[in-house]
Structures are given as C-alpha cells and as structure tokens.
MDTraj code that builds the backbone (N, CA, C; nanometers):
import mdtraj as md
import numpy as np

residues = "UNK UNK UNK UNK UNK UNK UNK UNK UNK UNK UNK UNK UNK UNK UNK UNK UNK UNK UNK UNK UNK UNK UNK UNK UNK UNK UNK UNK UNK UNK UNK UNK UNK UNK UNK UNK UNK UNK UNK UNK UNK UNK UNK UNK UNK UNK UNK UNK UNK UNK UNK UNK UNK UNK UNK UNK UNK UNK UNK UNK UNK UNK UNK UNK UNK UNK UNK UNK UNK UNK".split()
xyz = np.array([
    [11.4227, 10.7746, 15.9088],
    [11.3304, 10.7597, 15.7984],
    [11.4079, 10.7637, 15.6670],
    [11.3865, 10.7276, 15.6146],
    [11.4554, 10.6399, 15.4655],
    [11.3323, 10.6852, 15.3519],
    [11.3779, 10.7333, 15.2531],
    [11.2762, 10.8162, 15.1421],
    [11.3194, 10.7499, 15.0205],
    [11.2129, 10.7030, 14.9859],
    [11.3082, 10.6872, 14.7892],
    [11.2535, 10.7397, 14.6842],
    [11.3343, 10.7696, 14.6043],
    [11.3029, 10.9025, 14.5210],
    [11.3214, 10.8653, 14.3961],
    [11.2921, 10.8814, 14.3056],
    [11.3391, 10.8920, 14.1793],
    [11.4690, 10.9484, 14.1358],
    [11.5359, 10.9554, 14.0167],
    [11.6508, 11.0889, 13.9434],
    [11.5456, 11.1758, 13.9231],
    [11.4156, 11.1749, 13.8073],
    [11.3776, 11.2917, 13.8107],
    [11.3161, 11.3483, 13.9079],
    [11.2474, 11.2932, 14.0426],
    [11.2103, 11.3613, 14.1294],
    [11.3249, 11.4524, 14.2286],
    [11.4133, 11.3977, 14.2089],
    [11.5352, 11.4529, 14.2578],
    [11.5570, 11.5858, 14.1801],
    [11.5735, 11.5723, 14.0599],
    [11.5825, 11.6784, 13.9643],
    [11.4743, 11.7766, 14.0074],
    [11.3918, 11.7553, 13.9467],
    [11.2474, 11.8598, 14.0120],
    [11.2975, 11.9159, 14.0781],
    [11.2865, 11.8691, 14.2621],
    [11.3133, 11.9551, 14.4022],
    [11.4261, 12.0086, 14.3325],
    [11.5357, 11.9523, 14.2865],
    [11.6583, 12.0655, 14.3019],
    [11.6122, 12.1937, 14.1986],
    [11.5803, 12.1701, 14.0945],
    [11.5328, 12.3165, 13.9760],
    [11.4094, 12.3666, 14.0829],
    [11.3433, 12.3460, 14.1273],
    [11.2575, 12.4412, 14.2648],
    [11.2695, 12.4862, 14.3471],
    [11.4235, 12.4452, 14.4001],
    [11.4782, 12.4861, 14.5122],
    [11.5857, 12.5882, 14.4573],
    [11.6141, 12.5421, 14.3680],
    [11.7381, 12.6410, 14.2964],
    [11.6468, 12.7954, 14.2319],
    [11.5346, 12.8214, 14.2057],
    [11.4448, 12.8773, 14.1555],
    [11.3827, 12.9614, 14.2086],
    [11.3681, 12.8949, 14.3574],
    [11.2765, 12.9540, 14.4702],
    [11.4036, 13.0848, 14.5477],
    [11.5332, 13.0112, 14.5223],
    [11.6524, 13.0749, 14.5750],
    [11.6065, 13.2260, 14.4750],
    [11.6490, 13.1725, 14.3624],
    [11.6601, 13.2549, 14.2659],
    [11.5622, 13.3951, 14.2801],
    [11.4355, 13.3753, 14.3261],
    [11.3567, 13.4706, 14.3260],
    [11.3572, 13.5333, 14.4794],
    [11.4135, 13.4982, 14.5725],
    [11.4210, 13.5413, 14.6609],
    [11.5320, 13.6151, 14.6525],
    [11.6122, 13.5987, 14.5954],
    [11.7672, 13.7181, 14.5374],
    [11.7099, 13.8175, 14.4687],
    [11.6331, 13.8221, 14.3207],
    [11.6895, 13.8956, 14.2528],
    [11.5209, 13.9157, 14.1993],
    [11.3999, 13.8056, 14.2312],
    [11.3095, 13.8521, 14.2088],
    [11.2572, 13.7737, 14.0363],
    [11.3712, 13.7141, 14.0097],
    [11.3718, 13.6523, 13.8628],
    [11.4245, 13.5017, 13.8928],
    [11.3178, 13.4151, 13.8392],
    [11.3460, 13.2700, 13.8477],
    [11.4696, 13.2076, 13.8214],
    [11.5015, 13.2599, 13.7265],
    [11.6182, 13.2014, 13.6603],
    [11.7835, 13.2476, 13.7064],
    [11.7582, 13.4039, 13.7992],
    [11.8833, 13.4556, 13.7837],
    [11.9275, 13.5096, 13.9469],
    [12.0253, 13.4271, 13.9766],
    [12.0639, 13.4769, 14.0865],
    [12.1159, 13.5572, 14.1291],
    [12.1633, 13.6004, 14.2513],
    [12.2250, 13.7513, 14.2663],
    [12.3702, 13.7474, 14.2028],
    [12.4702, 13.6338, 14.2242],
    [12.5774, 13.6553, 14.1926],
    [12.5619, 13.6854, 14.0787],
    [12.5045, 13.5753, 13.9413],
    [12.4762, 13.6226, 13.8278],
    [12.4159, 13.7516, 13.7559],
    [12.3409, 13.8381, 13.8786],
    [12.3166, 13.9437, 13.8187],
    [12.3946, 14.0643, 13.8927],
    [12.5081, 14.0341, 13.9124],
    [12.6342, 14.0901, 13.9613],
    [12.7117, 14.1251, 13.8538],
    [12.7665, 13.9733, 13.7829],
    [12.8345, 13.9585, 13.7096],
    [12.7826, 14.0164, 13.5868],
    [12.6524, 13.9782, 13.5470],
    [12.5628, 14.0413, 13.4329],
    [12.5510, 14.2212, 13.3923],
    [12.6025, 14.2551, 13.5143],
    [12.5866, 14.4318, 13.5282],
    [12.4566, 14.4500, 13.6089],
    [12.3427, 14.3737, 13.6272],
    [12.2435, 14.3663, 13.6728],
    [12.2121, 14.4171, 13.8310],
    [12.3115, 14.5001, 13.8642],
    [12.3636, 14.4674, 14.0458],
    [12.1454, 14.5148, 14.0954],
    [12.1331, 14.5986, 14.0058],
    [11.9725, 14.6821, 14.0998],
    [11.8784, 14.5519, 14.1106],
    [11.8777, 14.4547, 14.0325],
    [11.8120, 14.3368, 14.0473],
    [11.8318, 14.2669, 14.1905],
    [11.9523, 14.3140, 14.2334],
    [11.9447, 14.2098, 14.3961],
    [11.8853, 14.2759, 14.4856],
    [11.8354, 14.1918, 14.5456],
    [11.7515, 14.2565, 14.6508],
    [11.8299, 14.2536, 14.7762],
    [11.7751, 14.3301, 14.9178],
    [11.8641, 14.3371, 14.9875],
    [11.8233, 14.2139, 15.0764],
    [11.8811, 14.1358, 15.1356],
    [11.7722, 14.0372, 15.2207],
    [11.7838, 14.0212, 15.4091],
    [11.7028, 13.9865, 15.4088],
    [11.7123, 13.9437, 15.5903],
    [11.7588, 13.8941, 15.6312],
    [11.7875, 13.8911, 15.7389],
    [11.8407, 13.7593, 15.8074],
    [11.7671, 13.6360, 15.7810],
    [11.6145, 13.6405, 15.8230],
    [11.5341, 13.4819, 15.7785],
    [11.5848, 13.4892, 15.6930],
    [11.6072, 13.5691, 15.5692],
    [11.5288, 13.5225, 15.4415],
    [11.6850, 13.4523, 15.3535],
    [11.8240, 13.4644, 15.4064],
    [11.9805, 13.4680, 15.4097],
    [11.9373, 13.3139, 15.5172],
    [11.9037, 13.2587, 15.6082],
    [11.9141, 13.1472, 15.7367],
    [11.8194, 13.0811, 15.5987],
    [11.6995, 13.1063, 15.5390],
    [11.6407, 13.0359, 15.4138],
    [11.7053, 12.9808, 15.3316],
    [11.7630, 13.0497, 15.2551],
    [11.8631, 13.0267, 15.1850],
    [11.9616, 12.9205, 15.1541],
    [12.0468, 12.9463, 15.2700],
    [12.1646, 12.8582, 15.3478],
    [12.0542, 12.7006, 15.3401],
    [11.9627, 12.7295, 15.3905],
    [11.8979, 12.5817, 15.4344],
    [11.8857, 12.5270, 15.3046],
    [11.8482, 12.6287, 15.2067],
    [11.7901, 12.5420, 15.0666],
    [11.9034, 12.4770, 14.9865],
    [12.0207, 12.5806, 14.9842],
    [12.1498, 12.5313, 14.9101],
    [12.2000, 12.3872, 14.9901],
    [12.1599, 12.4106, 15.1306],
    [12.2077, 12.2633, 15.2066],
    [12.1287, 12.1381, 15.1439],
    [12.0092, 12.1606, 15.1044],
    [11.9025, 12.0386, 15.0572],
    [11.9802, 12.0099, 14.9482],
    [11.9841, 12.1265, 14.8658],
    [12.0370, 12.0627, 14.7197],
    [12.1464, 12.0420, 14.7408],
    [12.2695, 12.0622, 14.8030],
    [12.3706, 11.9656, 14.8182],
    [12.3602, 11.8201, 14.8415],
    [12.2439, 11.7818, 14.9209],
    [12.2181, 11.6242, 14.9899],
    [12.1616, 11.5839, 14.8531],
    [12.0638, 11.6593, 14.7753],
    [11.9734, 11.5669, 14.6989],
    [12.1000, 11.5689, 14.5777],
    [12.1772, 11.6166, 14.5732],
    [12.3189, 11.6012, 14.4559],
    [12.3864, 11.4777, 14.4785],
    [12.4415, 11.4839, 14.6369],
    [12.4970, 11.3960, 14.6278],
    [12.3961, 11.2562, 14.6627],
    [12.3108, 11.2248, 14.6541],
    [12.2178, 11.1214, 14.6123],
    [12.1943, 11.0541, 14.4581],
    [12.2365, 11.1519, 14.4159],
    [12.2702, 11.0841, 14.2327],
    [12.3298, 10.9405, 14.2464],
])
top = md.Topology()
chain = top.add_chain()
for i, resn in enumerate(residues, 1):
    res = top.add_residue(resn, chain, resSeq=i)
    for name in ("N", "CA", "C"):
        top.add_atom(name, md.element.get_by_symbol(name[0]), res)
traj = md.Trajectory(xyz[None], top)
C-alpha cells in the first residue's frame, strides 16, 4: 500500500508523534526526558514500562520513515 501525503501532513504526524513521546517521558509536551536531564529537571522523568519504552521505540521508528520521506 502506497500513501501520499503532503510536507505539511508529514510535519503534523511528526510534531504529534514527537509530543506524544514527549509526554509519555516527562509528562510535558514539549520536553523530553533527555532534555529534562540536561535542564536539571531529572524529577520530571518518569519511570517507564516496558510497553510504554516498546511505544516509544515504535514512534521514533515512524518519525524516522516520515523524515526520510521529505
């Protein structure tokens, strides 16, 4: 199956997917765990699951494909 997409629909999924990551780390849309590592922020990360780490992995894999689709 063959999909065609737009750039900005591409864009979208990736800032939703990157977002959705985001709040599943740290609970804040915008800020991921590494970043709230680096930030001093460490109590912001949450601890996560296995699903919720196998989630993850899957989402960063999408937005790699929909990147390299540019």
């Amino acid at each position: 199956m063959q999909l065609q997409m737009s750039q900005q629909e591409r864009e979208d999924l990736i800032i939703g997917l990157q977002m959705r990551i985001a709040v599943i780390e740290t609970g804040d849309p915008v800020l991921r765990a590494n970043d709230a590592i680096n930030s001093g922020k460490h109590k912001m990360v949450k601890a996560l699951s296995q699903e919720q780490r196998t989630l993850i992995a899957r989402h960063e894999t999408l937005v790699t494909k929909l990147l390299q689709c540019r």
